[in-house]
N, C-alpha and C positions, 0 to 999 in steps of 0.2 A: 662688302664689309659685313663681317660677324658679329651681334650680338649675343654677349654670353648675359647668363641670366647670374649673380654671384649669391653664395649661400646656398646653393642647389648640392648636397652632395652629389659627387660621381657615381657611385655604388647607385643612387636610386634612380637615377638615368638610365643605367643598362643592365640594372638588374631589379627586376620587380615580381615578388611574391605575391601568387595568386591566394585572395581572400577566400578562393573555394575551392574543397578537393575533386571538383567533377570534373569530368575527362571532357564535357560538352564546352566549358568555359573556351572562350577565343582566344585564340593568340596572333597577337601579331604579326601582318608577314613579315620577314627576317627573322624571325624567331623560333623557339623551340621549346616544345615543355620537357623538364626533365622532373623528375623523384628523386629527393634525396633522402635522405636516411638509414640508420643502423635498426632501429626497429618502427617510429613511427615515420614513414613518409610524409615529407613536404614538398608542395611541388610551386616550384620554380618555373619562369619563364625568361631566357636566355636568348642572347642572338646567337645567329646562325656561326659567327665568325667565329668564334669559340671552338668550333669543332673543326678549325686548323690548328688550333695552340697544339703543344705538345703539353703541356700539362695538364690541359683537359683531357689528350688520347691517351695522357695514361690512365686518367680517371673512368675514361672508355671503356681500356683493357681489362681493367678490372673489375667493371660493369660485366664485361661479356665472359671470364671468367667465372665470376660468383653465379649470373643470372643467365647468360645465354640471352639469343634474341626474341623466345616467346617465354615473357616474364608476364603472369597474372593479371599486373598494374599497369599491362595496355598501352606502357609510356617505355622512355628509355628512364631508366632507372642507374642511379648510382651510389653503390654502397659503402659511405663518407659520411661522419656525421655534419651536420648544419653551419655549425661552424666555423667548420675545417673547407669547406665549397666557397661559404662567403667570402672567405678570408683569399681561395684562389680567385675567383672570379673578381674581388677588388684588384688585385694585381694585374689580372691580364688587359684591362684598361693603363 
């Protein structure tokens, strides 16, 4: 039998914004750090499952289009603004 906890939003259960930009900070396992943004990066921590959707592989594609896989900020990075990420990763729950 499940206990759900209520008043928890969804979005802050599987997706939680790291309070620091350091590449040192942990992540979870199942997880994943990404970068997001059009000019300042924020970085995100994401589960793994994510990088089945197809709405993320296209946010992928066009990660590796703009950026290639040796991008500066050491992370996978995807160029989307803040928003527009949140608003996908609320859905794919």
């Amino acid at each position: 039998m499940a206990i759900r906890l209520p008043g928890i939003p969804h979005i802050k259960r599987t997706l939680r914004r790291s309070l620091s930009n350091s590449e040192t900070a942990s992540v979870p396992k199942g997880h994943i750090a990404v970068y997001v943004g059009e000019n300042q990066m924020k970085r995100f921590v994401v589960p793994i499952s994510y990088l089945n959707h197809p709405s993320f592989q296209a946010l992928l594609s066009r990660a590796e289009e703009e950026f290639g896989f040796d991008h500066p900020m050491g992370g996978l990075t995807i160029p989307c603004n803040e928003d527009t990420f949140t608003d996908l990763t609320g859905l794919l729950n």
